[in-house]
C-alpha positions in Angstrom: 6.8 -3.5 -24.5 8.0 -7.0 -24.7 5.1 -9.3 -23.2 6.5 -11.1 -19.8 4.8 -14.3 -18.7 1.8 -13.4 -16.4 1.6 -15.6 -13.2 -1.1 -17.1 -12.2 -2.0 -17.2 -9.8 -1.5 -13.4 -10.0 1.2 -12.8 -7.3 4.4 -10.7 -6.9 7.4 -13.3 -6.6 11.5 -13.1 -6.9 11.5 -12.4 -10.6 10.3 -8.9 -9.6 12.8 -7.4 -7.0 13.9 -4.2 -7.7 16.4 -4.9 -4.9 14.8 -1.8 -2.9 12.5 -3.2 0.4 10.4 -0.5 0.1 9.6 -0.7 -3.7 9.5 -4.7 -4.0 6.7 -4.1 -0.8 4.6 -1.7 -2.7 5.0 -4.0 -6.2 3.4 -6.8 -3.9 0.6 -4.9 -3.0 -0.3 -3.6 -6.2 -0.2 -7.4 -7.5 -2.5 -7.9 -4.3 -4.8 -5.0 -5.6 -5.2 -6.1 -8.9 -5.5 -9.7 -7.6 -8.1 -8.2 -5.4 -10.2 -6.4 -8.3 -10.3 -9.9 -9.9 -11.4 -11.7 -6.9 -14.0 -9.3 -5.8 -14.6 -7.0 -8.5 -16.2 -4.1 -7.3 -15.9 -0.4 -6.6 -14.1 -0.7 -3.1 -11.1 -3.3 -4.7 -11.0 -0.8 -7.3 -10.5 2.4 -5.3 -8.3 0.9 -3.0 -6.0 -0.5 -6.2 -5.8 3.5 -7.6 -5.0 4.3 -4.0 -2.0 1.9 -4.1 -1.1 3.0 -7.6 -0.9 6.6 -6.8 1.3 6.0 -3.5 3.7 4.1 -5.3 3.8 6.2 -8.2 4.9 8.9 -6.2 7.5 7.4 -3.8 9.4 5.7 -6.7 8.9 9.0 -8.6 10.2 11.0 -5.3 13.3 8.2 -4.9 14.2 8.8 -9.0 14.1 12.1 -8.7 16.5 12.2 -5.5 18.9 10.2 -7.1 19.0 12.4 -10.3 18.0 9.4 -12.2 18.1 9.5 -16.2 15.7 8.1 -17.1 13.1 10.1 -14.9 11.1 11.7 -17.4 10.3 8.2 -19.4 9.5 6.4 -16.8 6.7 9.6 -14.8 5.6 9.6 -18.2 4.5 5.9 -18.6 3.3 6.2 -14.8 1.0 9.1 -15.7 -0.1 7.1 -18.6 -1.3 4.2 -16.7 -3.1 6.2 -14.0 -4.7 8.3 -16.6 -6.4 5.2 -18.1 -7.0 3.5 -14.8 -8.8 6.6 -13.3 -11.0 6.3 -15.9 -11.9 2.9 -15.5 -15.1 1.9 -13.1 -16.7 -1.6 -11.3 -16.6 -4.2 -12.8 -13.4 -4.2 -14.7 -13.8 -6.0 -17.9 -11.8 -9.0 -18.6 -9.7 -6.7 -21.2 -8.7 -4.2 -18.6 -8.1 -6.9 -15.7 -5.6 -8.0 -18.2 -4.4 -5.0 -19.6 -3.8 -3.8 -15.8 -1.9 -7.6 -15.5 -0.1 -7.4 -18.4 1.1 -3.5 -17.6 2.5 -4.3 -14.2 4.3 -7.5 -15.0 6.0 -5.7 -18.2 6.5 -2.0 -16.4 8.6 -3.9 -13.3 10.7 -6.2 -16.0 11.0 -3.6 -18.3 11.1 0.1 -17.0 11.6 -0.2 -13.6 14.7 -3.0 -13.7 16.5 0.0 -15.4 16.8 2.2 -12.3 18.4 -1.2 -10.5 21.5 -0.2 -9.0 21.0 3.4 -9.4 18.9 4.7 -6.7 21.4 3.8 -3.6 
């Protein structure tokens, strides 16, 4: 993936709308949780950030798949991926997976997500 500038402080803002409420609402909140897990990095931020991700995961996957969209399979793939890894993960996150985390979300919404834009009305 090509690397995106991270922000910092790390917060959703208009360079990631997908253009769907719903989506750009749960992308905020998994930039809160990870925000979160930096902030207070413990069990509880942690559990509540693969609590996010797997809601989100599955309503984007449910809205894809309800639109017949293309590029479906890629894009559960590189979800499954990411949760895989994350489940495995415990408190405290190290500094490399607080920034692998960062560095997954800000590149998966400019990159994998932007292509479903348009094509999920």
């Amino acid at each position: 993936m090509p690397g995106h500038d991270i922000p910092e402080p790390f917060k959703w803002d208009q360079s990631f709308t997908t253009l769907y409420a719903q989506i750009d609402e749960e992308h905020r909140g998994l930039f809160d949780g990870i925000f979160n897990c930096i902030k207070g990095n413990n069990q509880g931020n942690l559990d509540a950030l693969k609590g996010k991700i797997a809601a989100h995961f599955a309503y984007e996957e449910g809205q894809m798949q309800g639109k017949g969209y293309s590029g479906f399979a890629g894009h559960k793939e590189a979800h499954d991926d990411f949760q895989h890894k994350l489940q495995g993960k415990g408190a405290p996150l190290s500094t490399g997976d607080v920034k692998w985390a960062k560095e997954w979300l800000v590149n998966h919404i400019k990159d994998t997500d932007f292509k479903y834009k348009g094509q999920l009305d």
